[in-house]
C-alpha positions in Angstrom: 75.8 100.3 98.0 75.7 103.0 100.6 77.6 100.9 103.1 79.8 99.1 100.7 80.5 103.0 100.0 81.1 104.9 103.4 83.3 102.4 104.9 85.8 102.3 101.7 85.5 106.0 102.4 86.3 105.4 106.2 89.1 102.9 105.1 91.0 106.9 104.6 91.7 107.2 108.2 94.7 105.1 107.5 96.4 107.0 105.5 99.5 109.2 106.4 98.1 112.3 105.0 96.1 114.8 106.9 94.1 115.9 103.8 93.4 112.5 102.6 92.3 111.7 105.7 89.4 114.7 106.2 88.8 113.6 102.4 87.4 110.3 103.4 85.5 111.8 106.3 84.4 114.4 103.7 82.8 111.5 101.4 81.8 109.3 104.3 79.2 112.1 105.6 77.9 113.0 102.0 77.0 109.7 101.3 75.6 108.5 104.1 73.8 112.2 103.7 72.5 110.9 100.4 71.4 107.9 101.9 69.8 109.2 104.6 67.8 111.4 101.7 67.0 108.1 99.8 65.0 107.4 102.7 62.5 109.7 102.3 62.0 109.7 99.0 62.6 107.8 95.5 66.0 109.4 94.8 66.7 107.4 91.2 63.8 109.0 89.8 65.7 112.5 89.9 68.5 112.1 87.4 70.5 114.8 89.4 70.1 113.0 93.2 70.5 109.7 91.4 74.0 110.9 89.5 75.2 112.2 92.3 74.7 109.0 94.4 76.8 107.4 91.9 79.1 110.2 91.3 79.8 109.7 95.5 80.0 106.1 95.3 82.5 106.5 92.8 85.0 108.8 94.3 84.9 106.6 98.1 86.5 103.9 96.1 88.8 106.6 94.3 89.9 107.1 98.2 90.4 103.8 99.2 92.7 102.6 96.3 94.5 105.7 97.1 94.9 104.9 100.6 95.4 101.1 99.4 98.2 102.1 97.3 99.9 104.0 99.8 100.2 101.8 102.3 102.1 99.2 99.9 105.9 99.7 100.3 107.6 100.3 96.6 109.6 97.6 95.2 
């Protein structure tokens, strides 16, 4: 999951836009962050770590259908 996340995340430095671009950084670091945290400890048995995890996970793919969709020409 935490690599599945960070490189949708890193899929953002595609995109045209500056701030989607530092957005996808943004998420990149503070999920691998979080997994880096996971490491030392059993983060799912804090509802808070563990929400956030998911929380994360959630918005890297937010950012990469964003990039996706922008990089499809209309019509």
């Amino acid at each position: 999951m935490f690599v599945a996340g960070i490189w949708s995340a890193r899929q953002a430095r595609r995109s045209g836009t500056t701030d989607l671009r530092l957005l996808g950084y943004a998420l990149a670091a503070s999920l691998f962050n979080v997994a880096i945290l996971f490491a030392f400890f059993d983060g799912l048995s804090f509802p808070i770590a563990g929400g956030m995890l998911f929380v994360l996970a959630g918005l890297c793919g937010c950012v990469r259908t964003v990039v996706g969709a922008e990089a499809v020409p209309p019509g």
